[in-house]
C-alpha positions in Angstrom: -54.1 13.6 17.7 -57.5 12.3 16.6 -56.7 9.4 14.3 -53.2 10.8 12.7 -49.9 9.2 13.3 -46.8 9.4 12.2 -44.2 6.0 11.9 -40.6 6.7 12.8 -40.0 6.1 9.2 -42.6 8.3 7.8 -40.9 11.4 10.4 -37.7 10.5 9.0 -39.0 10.7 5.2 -40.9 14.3 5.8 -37.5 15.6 8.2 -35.5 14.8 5.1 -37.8 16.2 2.7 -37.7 19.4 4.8 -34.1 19.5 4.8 -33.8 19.0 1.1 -36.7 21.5 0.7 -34.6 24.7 2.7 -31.4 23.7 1.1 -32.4 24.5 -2.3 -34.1 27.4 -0.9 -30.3 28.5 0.3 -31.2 28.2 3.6 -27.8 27.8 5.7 -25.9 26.8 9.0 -26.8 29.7 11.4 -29.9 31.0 9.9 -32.8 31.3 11.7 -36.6 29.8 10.6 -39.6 31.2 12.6 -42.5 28.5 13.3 -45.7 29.4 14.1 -48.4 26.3 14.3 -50.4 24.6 16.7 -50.0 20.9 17.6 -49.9 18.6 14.9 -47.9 15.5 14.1 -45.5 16.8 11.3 -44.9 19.9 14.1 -41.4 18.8 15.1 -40.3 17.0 11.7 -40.4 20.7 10.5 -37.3 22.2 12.9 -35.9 18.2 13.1 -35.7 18.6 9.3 -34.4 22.5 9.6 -31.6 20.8 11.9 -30.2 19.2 9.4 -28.8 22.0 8.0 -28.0 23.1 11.2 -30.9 25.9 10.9 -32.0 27.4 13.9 -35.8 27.4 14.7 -37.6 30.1 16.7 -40.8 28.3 18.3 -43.0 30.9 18.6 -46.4 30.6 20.7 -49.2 30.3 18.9 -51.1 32.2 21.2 -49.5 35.3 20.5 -50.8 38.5 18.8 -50.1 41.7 17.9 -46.9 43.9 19.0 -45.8 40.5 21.4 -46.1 38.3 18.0 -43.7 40.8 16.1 -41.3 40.8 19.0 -40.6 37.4 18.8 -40.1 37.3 14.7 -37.8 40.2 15.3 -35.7 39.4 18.2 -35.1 35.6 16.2 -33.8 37.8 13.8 -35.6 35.1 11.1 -34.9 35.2 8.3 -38.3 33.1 7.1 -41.5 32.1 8.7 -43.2 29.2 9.0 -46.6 29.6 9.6 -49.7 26.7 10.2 -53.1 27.3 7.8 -55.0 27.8 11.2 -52.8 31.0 12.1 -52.8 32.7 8.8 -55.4 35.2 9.5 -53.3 36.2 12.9 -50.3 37.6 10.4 -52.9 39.2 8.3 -53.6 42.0 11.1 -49.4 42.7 11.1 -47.6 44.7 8.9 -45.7 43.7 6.3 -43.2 40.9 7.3 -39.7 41.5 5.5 -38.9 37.8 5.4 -40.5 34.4 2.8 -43.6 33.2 4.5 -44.4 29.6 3.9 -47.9 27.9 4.6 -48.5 24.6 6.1 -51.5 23.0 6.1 -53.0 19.1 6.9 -54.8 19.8 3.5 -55.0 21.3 0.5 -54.8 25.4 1.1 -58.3 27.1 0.3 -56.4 30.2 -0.2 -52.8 31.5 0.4 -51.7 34.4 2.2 -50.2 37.2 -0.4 -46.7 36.0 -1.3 -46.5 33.0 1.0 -45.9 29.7 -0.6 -48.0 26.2 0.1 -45.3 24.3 2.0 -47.1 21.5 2.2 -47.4 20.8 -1.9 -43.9 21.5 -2.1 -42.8 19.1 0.4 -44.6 16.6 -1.5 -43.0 16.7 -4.3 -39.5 16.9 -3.2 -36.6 14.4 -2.6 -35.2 13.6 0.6 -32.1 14.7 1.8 -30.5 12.2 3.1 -28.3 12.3 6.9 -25.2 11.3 5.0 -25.1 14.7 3.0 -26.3 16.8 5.6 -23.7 19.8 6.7 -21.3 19.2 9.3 -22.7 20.1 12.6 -21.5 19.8 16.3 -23.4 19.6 19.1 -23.0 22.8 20.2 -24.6 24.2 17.8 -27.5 26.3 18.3 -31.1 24.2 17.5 -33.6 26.4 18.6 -35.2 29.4 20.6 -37.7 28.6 23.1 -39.4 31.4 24.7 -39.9 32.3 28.1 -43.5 32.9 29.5 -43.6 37.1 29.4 -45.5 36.8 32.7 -43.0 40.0 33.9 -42.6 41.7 30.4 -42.5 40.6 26.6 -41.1 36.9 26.0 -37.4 36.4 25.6 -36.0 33.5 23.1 -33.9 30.9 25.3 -30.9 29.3 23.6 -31.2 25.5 23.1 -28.3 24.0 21.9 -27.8 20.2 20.5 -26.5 19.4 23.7 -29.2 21.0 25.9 -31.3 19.0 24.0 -29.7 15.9 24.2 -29.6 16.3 28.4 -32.7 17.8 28.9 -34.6 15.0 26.8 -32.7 12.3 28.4 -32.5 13.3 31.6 -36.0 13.1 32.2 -36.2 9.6 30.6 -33.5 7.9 32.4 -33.9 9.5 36.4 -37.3 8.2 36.0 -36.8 5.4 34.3 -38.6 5.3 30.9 -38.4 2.5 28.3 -39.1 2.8 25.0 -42.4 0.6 24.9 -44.1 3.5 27.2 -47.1 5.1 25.7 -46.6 9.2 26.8 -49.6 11.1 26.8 -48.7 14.8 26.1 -51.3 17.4 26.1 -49.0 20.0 26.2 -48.0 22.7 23.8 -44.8 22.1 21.6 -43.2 25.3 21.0 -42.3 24.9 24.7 -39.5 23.1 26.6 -41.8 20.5 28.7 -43.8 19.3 25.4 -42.2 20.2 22.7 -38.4 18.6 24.0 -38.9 17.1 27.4 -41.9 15.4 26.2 -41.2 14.8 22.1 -37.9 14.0 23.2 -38.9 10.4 24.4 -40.0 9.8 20.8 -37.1 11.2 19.0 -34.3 9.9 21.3 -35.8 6.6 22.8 -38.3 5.3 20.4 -41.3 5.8 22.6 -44.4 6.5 21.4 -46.1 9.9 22.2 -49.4 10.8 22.2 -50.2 14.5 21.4 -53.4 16.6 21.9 -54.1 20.1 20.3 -55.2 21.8 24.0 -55.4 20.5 27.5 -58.7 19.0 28.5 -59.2 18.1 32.0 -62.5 16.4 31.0 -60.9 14.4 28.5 -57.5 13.5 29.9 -58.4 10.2 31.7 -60.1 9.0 28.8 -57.5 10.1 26.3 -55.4 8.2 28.2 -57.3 5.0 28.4 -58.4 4.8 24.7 -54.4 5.3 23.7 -53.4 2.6 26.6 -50.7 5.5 28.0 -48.2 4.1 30.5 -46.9 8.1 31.5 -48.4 11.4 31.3 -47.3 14.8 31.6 -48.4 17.8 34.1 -47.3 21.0 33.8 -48.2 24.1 36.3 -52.0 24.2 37.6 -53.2 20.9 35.0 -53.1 18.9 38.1 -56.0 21.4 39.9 -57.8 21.5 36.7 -58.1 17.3 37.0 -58.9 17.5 40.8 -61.9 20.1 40.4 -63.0 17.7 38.0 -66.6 16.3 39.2 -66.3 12.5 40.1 -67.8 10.5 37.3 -66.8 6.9 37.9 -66.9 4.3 40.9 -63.8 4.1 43.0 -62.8 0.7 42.2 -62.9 1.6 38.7 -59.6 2.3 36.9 -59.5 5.7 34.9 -56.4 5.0 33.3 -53.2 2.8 33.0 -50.4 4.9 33.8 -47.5 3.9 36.3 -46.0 7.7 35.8 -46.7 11.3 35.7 -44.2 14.1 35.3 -43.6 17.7 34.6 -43.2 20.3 37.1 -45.6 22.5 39.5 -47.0 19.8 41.3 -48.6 22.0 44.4 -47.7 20.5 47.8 -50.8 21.5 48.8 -52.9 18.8 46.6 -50.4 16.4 46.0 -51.4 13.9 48.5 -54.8 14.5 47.4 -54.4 14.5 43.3 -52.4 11.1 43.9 -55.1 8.8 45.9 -58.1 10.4 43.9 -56.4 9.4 40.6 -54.3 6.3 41.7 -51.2 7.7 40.4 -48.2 5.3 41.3 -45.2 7.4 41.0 -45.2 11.3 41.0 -41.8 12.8 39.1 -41.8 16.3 40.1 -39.3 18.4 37.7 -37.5 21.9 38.9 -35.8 24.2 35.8 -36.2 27.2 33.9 -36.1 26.9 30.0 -33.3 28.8 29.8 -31.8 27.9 33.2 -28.9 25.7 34.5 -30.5 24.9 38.1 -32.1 22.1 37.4 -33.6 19.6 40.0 -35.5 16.6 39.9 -37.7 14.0 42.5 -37.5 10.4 41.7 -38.5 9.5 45.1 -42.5 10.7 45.4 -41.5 12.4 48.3 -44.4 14.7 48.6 -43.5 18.4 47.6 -40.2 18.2 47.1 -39.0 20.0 43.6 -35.9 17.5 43.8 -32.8 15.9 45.9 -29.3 16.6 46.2 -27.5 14.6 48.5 -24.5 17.0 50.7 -22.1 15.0 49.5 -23.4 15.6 45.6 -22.8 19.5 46.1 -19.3 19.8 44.7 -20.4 17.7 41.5 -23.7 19.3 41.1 -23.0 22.9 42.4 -26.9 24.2 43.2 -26.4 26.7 46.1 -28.9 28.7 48.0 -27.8 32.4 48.6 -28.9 34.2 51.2 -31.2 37.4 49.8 -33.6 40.3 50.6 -37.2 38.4 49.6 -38.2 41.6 48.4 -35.8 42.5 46.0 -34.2 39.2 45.5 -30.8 40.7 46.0 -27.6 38.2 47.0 -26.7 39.4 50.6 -22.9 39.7 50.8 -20.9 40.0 54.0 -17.7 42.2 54.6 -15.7 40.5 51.9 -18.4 41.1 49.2 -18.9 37.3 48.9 -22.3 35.8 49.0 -23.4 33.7 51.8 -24.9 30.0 51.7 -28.6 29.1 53.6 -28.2 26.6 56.4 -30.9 23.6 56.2 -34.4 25.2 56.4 -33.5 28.3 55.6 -35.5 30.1 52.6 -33.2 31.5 49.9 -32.4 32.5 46.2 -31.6 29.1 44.4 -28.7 29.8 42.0 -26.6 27.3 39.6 -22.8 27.7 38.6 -22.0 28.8 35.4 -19.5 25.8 33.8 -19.4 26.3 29.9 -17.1 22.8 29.7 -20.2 20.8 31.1 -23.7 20.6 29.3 -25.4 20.0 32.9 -24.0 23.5 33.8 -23.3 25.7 31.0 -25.7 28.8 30.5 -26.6 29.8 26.7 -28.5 33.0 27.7 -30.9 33.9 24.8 -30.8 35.7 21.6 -30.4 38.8 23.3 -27.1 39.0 24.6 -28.0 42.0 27.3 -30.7 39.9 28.8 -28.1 36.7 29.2 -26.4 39.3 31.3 -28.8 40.2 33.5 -29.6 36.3 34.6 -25.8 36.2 35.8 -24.4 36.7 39.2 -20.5 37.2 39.5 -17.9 37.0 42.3 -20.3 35.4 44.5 -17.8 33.3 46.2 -14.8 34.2 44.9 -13.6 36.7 42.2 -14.1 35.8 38.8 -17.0 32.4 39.5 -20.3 32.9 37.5 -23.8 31.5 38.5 -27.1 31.6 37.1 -30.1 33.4 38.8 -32.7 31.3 38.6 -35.0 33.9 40.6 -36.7 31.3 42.8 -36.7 31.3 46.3 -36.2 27.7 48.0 -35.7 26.1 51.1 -33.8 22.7 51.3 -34.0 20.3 54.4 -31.3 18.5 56.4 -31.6 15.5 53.7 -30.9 17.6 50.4 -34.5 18.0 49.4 -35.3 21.0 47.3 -38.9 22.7 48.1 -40.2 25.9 46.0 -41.2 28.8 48.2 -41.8 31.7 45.8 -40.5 33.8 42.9 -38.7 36.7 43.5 -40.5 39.7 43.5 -43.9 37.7 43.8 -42.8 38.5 47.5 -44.7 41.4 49.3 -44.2 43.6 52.5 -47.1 44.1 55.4 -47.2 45.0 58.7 -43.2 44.6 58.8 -43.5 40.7 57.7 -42.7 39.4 54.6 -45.6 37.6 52.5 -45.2 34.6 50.4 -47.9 35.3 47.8 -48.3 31.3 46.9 -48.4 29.9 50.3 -51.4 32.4 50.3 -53.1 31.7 47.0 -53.0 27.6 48.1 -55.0 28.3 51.0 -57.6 30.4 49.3 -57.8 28.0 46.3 -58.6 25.4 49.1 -61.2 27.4 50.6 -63.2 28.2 47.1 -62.6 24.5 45.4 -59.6 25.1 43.8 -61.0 27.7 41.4 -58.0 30.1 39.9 -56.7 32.3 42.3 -53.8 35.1 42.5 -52.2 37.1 45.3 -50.0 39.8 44.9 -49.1 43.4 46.4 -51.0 46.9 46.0 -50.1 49.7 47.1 -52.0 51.9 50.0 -51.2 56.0 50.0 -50.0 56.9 53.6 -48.7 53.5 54.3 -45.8 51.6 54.5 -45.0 48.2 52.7 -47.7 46.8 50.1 -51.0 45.1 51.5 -52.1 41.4 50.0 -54.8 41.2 47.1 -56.0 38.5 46.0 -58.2 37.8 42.5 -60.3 35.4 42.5 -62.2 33.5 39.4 -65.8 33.4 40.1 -67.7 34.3 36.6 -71.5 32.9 38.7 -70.3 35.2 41.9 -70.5 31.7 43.8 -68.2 32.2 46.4 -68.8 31.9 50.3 -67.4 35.5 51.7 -68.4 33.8 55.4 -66.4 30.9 55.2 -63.1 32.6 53.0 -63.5 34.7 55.6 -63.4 31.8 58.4 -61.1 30.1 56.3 -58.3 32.6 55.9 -59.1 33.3 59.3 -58.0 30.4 60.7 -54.9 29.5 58.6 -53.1 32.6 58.0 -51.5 35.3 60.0 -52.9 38.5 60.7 -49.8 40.2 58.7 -50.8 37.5 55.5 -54.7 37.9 55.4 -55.5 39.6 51.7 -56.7 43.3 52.3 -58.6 43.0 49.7 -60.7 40.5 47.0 -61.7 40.6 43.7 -64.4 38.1 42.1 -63.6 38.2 38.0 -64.8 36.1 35.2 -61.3 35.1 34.2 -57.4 35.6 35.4 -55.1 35.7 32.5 -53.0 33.5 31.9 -49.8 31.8 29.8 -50.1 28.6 27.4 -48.1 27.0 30.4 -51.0 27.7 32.5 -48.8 30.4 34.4 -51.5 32.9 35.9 -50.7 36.7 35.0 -50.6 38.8 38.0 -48.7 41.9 37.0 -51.8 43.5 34.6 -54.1 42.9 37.7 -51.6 44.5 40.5 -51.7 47.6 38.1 -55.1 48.0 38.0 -55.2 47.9 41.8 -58.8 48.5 43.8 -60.4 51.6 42.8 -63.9 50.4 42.3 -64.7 53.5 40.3 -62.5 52.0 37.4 -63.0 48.2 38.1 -66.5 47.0 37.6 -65.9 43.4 39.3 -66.9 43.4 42.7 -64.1 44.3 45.2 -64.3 43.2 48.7 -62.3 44.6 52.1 -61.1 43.1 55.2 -63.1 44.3 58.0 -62.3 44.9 61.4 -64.7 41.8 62.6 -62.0 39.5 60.0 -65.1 39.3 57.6 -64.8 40.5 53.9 -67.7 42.7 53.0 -67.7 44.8 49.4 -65.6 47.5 49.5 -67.7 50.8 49.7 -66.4 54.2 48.2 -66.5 55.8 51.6 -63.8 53.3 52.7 -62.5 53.1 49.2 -62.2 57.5 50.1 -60.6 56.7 53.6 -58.0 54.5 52.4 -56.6 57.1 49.8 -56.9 59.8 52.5 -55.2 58.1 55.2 -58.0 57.9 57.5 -59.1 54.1 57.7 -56.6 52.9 60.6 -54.9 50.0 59.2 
């Protein structure tokens, strides 16, 4: 970041200090430390050193605000907060926190928040703690809560344990093989699991170096990456689209960069050929698994697509299944016996993991919220008394044992009697407007059975083509999977992990007497034109024939 680096030794130094720091505070094994910060070099030596005393932190995204931003303090159940100088106004607009606020900053505080404490002053003048006097942990223990996305309701805080950590750091590392004189280039966000573990991991475990950047910028990644002389880098959901809609800026023979790796996960099939001979990327590590999840899949073998490999003969020592389900409701099919029932070899399914708390590469933690560990759990599906995770991804895996995303549960709609994959839509229409944002999803039509296909569009100049989306979709989709309707908007909204939000825009539906962004319809002749409010009318009557 910028010009600020940390040695191993001077991490090791402020972890200590940190430790030493809480002790005295009577800070204890099992309590819980809220962090709120964006990225910054002494970021992780704050839980690292809270570790020590076998303290649990909450990373909590610094993106959050209001009624969401309480949740996630409460449901920690933290018991202090940790809060960076450039978030300080965001806990000003909550009420009064019932815990010891402590500030952080890179410099000395202009002003503290009522009550809080200058952390970083303190630090400085404390003594290490050293390993050797540490508590007694285990590797079970809990180390911290990551939360998941709230793209379907309000975050929930994932249990990582020492051990989860250990496996999901290293595993990464070692199927891809990393060495510990790579150069990582990380531009991701560190209260979650692909920056702040699978990424800071390398640096922590192996004695790479990592390179961190506050935000994402896809005008800046290639350079970053040169000027730090990176050897990896990591993606995450649509980052890879953001660099291909880049505008080209240097000669092909020119190299942008020096890397022999990428990784991370949400690679689209769609542009991976594409992304990789623009950029010269040599090896593509595409990475399958929920935060929270035991179902996790990787691709060492660029094999274009593919969310990872497991050979048939691997099953019974890696038990990943694919369940048979209803792709609307994501429901386990079960047959007479009331057992669930496997997907033959191209066969889309529900991916699920078995439960195994004996082994760290199967075990499930749940999160903090022991009802909602619950829910993610299927039982008896092949025999009475087993346990497996839901991982609530739909899947399909070849005759080989590769693994290829389909859809999320739920993200699923019904039209015409056919079921509709909403991302095998969106890819095409991101294709057709030059990969600008784009969202499909489901809204419902009075009179008419099944959900018809919307899709949502970022467009803030009103840019696009309606003729040729209209040729386009056309041409590659089905009649069944052809969007109903389009909305041109200014912006989609969307997580830190650049997950785009689609549930707030399915709510507000296509009633263009309460939306003011143009809305256009699907016309008999196959050609969008903007929807008027005589067909807007017919459609809630029951009148327009579809």
């Amino acid at each position: 970041m910028g010009d600020r680096q940390l040695s191993f030794g001077e991490a090791l130094r402020l972890s200590e200090q940190v430790a030493g720091y809480f002790q005295q505070r009577g800070l204890q094994r099992g309590d819980c430390v809220a962090l709120l910060m964006e990225t910054r070099v002494e970021y992780t030596c704050l839980w690292l050193g809270l570790s020590q005393l076998g303290v649990i932190t909450a990373l909590i995204n610094s993106n959050l605000r209001g009624d969401s931003l309480l949740h996630c303090i409460h449901v920690s159940k933290a018991c202090a907060l940790i809060v960076g100088c450039e978030l300080s106004d965001v806990l000003q607009s909550l009420p009064p926190l019932e815990l010891s606020i402590y500030q952080y900053s890179d410099v000395d505080l202009p002003a503290l928040l009522p009550g809080a404490t200058d952390l970083r002053s303190a630090l400085a003048a404390q003594q290490p703690l050293p390993l050797s006097r540490s508590p007694q942990c285990n590797a079970r223990d809990k180390l911290l809560y990551v939360y998941t996305s709230g793209t379907t309701g309000l975050p929930k805080a994932a249990v990582i344990t020492n051990l989860r950590f250990l496996f999901m750091a290293a595993g990464a590392f070692y199927m891809l093989r990393m060495n510990r004189d790579d150069v990582i280039y990380n531009p991701l966000p560190l209260y979650h699991t692909a920056g702040g573990i699978v990424g800071v991991g390398n640096a922590l475990l192996n004695g790479s170096t990592v390179v961190l950047r506050k935000k994402f910028s896809a005008s800046n990644f290639w350079s970053d990456c040169s000027q730090y002389n990176c050897t990896v880098a990591q993606y995450i959901g649509e980052l890879c689209r953001y660099l291909l809609a880049t505008p080209y800026k240097h000669a092909p023979q020119e190299p942008l960069h020096q890397l022999r790796l990428m990784y991370g996960n949400g690679l689209r099939p769609q542009i991976w050929a594409q992304f990789v001979s623009r950029f010269g990327i040599p090896h593509i590590g595409e990475i399958y698994g929920a935060t929270e999840g035991n179902s996790n899949l990787i691709n060492i073998t660029n094999r274009i697509g593919a969310i990872g490999f497991v050979p048939v003969f691997g099953r019974s020592l890696y038990p990943v299944q694919i369940l048979r389900c209803d792709e609307l409701t994501g429901e386990p099919l079960r047959n007479a016996k009331g057992h669930c029932m496997r997907c033959a070899p191209g066969e889309v399914g529900l991916l699920v993991g078995q439960v195994d708390a004996r082994r760290a590469i199967s075990a499930f933690h749940g999160y903090a919220d022991k009802t909602a560990s619950e829910q993610k759990l299927l039982r008896g599906v092949f025999r009475p008394g087993d346990c497996y995770f839901n991982s609530g991804d739909m899947v399909v895996c070849d005759i080989l044992g590769y693994f290829y995303f389909k859809d999320r549960t739920g993200d699923t709609f019904r039209w015409r009697g056919e079921n509709v994959a909403t991302q095998e839509v969106e890819a095409i229409i991101t294709n057709c407007v030059g990969l600008s944002d784009c969202v499909v999803y489901g809204v419902q039509i009075p009179h008419v059975e099944g959900k018809a296909g919307m899709a949502a569009i970022v467009d803030p100049l009103r840019k696009v083509d309606m003729e040729y989306l209209s040729i386009g979709i056309r041409g590659s989709l089905p009649p069944y999977a052809r969007p109903l309707f389009i909305r041109l908007l200014d912006e989609i909204p969307r997580t830190a992990t650049f997950k785009l939000k689609k549930r707030e825009l399915a709510l507000e539906g296509y009633s263009p007497e309460l939306i003011r962004d143009p809305i256009y319809f699907l016309n008999r002749d196959g050609v969008y034109r903007q929807l008027s409010r005589e067909q807007y009318a017919s459609l809630q009557a029951g009148t327009a024939g579809l």
